[in-house]
N, C-alpha and C positions, 0 to 999 in steps of 0.2 A: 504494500500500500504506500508506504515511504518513498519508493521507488515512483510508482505513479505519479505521486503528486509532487516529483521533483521533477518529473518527465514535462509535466503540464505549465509548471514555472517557467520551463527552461524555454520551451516550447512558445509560451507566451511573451519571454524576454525576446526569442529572436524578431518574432513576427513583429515585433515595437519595431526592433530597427531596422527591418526590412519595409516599415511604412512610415519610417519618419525622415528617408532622403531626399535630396532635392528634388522638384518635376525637370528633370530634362533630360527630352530623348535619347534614346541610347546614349547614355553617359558615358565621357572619358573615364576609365578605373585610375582610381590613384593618380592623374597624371603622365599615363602612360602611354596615351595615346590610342590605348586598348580600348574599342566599345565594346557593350555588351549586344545580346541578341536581344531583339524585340518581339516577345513572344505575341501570342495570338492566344488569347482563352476560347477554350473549346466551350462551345455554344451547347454541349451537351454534359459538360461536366455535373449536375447534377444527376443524372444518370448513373452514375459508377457507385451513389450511395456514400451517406458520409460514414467515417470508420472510427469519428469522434467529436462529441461537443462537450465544450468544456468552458469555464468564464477564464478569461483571460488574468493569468495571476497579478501581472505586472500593471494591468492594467484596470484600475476598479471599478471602472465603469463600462467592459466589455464582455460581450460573448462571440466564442469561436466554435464553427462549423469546421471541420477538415474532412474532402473527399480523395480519394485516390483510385485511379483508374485501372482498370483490370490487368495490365501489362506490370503494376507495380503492385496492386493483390497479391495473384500468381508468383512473383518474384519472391515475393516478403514470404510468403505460405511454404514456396515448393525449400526455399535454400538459404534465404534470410538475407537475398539479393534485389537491389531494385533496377534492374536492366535498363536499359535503352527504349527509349519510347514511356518511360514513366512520366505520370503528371499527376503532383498536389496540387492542388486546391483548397486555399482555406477561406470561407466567409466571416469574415470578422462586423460586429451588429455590438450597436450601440446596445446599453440594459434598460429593461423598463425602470422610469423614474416614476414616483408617486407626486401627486401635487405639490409636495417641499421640492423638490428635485431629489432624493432621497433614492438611490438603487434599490427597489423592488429585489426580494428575496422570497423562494418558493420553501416551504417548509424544510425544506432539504437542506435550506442555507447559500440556493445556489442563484445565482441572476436568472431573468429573464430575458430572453431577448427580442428587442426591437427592432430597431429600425437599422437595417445593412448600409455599412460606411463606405467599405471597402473591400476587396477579394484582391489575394496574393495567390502568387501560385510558383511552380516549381517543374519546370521538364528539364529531361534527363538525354543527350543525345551524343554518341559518341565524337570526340576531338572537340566538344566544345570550351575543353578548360586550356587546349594547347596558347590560347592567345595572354592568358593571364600569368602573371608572376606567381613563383611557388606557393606564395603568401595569401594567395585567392583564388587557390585551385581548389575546387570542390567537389571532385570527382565527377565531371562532364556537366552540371546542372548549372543551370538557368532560373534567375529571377524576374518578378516584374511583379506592378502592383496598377490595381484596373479598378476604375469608380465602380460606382453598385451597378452602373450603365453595362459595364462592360469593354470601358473603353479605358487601354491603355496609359496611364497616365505619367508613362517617361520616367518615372520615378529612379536616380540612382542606388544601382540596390549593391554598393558599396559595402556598406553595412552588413546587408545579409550574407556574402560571401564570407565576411571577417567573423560572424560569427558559428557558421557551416564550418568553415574550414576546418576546428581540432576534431570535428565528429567523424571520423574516416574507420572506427569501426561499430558505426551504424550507418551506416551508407550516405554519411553528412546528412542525417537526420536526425529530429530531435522525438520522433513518431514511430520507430520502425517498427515495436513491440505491437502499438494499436494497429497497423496497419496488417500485420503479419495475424494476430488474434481476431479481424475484422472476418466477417460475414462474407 
């Protein structure tokens, strides 16, 4: 259980700083001259089913949806691998406030959630980390962070590589366990 709810901290630490970089399009990494890929959210990712909701630890006034698609299901299940062609998806949602503005808690102690701020997501494709310094290599994956539209919002996800980067025996995840344990 200890383990859970540090999974779900940690979890929630990165996704802060993977939503709190600058808007600008494919960003230079560090200075490098390196851009990143501009991903494209699959229009059907709710389909793949989410593998975990959880309120966002770092964050008190959030809840988080995370889905993953059946190429990193299967991966997580068969060998505790998430191959090529994986994509997370997390819905991050503002918490129900009461009339104080007061975060709404469900007997369980846990938020509710409202209204969708934001969705980050995570694909995985081979050679995509050859262009980065070792220092923000993440085992081939790809960030981006998209309004509740759906639309792109350029975001430097600087941040999330720096924090991905020590997780290299869970496949630069901070999820692998739920994912692997998911339905």
């Amino acid at each position: 259980m200890i383990r859970n709810i540090f999974t779900v901290i940690v979890m929630s630490i990165v996704v802060a700083g993977c939503t709190s970089g600058t808007a600008v399009q494919n960003a230079n990494i560090t200075g490098s001259g390196t851009k990143d890929v501009a991903l494209k959210l699959p229009a059907n990712y709710k389909a793949y089913g989410p593998y975990m909701i959880s309120d966002r630890m770092i964050q008190e006034d959030q809840v988080i949806t995370l889905y993953a698609n059946d190429i990193a299901r299967k991966g997580a299940k068969t060998n505790g691998k998430l191959p090529y062609g994986s994509i997370l998806v997390g819905e991050i949602y503002k918490a129900a406030k009461d009339g104080d503005g007061n975060v709404i808690q469900t007997s369980l102690g846990r938020r509710v959630p409202a209204e969708l701020s934001a969705i980050v997501m995570m694909e995985r494709q081979e050679g995509w980390d050859a262009k980065y310094p070792d220092e923000l290599k993440v085992g081939d994956w790809e960030f981006e962070v998209f309004s509740p539209a759906g639309e792109n919002l350029g975001k430097d996800t600087t941040a999330c590589r720096e924090c991905h980067h020590p997780l290299n025996e869970t496949e630069y995840t901070f999820s692998l366990q739920h994912i692997s344990a998911a339905n």
